[in-house]
ZAMARGU-4260 file (C-alpha; in steps of 0.2 Angstrom, whole numbers, plus 5000, padded with zeros to 4 digits):
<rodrens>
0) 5580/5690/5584 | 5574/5675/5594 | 5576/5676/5616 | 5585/5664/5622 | 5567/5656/5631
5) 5562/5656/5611 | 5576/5648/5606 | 5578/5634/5620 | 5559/5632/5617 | 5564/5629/5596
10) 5578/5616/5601 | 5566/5606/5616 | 5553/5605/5598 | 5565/5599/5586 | 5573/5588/5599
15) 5555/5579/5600 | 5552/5579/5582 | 5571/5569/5578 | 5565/5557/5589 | 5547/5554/5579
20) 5555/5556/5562 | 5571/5541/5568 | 5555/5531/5575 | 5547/5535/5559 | 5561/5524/5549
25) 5555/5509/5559 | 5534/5512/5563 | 5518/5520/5552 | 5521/5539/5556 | 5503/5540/5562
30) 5508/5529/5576 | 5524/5538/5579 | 5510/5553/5581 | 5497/5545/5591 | 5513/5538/5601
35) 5519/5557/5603 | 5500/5564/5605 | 5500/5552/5622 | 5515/5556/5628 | 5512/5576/5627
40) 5495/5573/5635 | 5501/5561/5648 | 5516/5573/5652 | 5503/5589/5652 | 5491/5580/5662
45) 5508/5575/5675 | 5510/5594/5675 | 5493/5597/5679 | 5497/5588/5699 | 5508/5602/5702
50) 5495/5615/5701 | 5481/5606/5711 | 5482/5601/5730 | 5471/5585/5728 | 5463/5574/5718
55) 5448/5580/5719 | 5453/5598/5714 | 5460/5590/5700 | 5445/5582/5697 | 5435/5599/5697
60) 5450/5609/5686 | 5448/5596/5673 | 5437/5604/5660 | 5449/5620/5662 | 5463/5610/5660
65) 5459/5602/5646 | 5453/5618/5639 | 5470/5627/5640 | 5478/5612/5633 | 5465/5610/5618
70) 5467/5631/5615 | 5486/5628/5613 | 5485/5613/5604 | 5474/5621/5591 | 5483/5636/5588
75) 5501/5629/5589 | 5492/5617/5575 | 5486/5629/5564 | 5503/5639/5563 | 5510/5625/5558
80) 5497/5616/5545 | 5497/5636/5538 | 5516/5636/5535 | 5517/5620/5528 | 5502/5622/5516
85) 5511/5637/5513 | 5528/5632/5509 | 5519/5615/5501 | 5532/5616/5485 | 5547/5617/5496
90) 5543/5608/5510 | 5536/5591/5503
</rodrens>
């Protein structure tokens, strides 16, 4: 059974991908992604002020920052491109 963080998570996701798939009746869907792809790494990147107390910290945390992000990225990536090439018949 799903928490209620795994749940709220699952809705905020879905939330996002209704919106690319709506924009998607109107745009290439590789824009719609590179469109999406910018504004998670301009919000993550927004995120990253928070934790640093200057710029020039942010400056010297980039490379873990981007780290982090590119780890996530990956793995969240991999689940997915795995359960649709799994599911390929039912999915498509």
């Amino acid at each position: 059974m799903s928490t209620p963080e795994e749940l709220a998570f699952t809705a905020r996701a879905k939330a996002h991908i209704d919106i690319c798939n709506a924009q998607s009746e109107h745009a290439h869907a590789e824009d719609v992604a590179l469109s999406a792809l910018y504004a998670a790494a301009r919000y993550g990147a927004y995120l990253c002020l928070n934790g640093n107390g200057s710029g020039e910290q942010m400056v010297a945390r980039r490379a873990e920052a981007t780290l982090m992000f590119e780890e996530q990225f990956r793995q969240m990536f991999h689940d997915c491109y795995d359960e649709f090439a799994s599911n390929f018949e039912t999915v498509k």
